[in-house]
C-alpha positions as a Python dict, from the first residue, in 0.01 Angstrom:
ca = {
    (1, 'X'): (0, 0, 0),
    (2, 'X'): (144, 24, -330),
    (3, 'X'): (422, -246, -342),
    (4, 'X'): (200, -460, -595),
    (5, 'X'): (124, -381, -970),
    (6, 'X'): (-164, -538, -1127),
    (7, 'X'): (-191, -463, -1514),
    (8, 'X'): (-314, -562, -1725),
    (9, 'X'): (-642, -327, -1538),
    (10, 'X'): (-917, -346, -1707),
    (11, 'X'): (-822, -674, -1830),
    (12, 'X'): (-1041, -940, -2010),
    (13, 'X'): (-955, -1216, -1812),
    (14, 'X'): (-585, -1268, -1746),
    (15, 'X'): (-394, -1040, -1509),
    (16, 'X'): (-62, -1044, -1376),
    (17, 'X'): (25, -966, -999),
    (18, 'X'): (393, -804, -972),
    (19, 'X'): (551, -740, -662),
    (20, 'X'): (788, -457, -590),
    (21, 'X'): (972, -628, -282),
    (22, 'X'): (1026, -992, -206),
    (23, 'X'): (654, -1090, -123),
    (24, 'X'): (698, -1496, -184),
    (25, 'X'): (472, -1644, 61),
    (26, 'X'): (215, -1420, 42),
    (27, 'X'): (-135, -1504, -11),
    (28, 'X'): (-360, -1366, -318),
    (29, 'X'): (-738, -1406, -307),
    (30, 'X'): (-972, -1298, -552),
    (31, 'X'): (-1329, -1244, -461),
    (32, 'X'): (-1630, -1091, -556),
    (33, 'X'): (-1841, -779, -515),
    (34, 'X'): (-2047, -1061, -273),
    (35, 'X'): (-1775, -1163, -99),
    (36, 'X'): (-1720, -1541, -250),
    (37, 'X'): (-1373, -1630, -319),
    (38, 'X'): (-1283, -1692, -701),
    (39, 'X'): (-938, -1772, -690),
    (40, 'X'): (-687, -1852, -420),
    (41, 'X'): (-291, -1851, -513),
    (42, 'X'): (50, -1854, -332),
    (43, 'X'): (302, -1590, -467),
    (44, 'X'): (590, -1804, -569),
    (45, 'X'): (804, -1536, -730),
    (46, 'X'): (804, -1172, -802),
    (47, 'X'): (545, -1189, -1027),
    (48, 'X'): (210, -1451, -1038),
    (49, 'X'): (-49, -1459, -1340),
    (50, 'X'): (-397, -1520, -1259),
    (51, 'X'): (-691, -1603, -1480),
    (52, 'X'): (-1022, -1466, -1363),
    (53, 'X'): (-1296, -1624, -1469),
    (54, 'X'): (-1653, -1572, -1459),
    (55, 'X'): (-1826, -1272, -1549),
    (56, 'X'): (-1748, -921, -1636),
    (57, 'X'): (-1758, -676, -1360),
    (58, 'X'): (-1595, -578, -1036),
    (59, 'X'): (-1341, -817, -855),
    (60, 'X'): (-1141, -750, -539),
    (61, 'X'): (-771, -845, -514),
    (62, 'X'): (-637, -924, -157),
    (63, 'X'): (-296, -1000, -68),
    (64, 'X'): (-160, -1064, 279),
    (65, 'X'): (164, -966, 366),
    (66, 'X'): (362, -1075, 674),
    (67, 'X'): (362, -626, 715),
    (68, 'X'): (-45, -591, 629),
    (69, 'X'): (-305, -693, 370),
    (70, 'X'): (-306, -461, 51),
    (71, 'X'): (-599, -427, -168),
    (72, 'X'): (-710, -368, -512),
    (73, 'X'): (-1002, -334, -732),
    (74, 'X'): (-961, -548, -1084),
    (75, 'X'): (-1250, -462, -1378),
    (76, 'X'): (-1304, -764, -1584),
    (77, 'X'): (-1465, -645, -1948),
}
């Protein structure tokens, strides 16, 4: 599904989470290559900022949709 942006991708430790429809409601979760959850947020608008921390490397964004989950990879440098 592509009705999210993420940018900035790479990012350094901030990222932003824009939706292209009305998505408010939805859950984002971040977790980790092992599976642990880093960060948990409810979209309240079009758009949500998130600050991932911990260390560099791979990250997976999830975000559940009342239509289906869409997911995205997020580097962390």
């Amino acid at each position: 599904q592509s009705d999210f942006l993420v940018y900035p991708n790479p990012t350094t430790g901030e990222f932003t989470v824009y939706s292209l429809q009305s998505s408010v409601g939805c859950e984002i979760k971040v977790t980790n290559l092992v599976g642990e959850t880093i960060s948990k947020k409810t979209l309240n608008s079009k758009q949500e900022t998130i600050n991932l921390s911990g260390a560099r490397g791979i990250y997976f964004l999830q975000i559940k949709t009342p239509y289906g989950t869409a997911m995205k990879k997020i580097v962390k440098e």
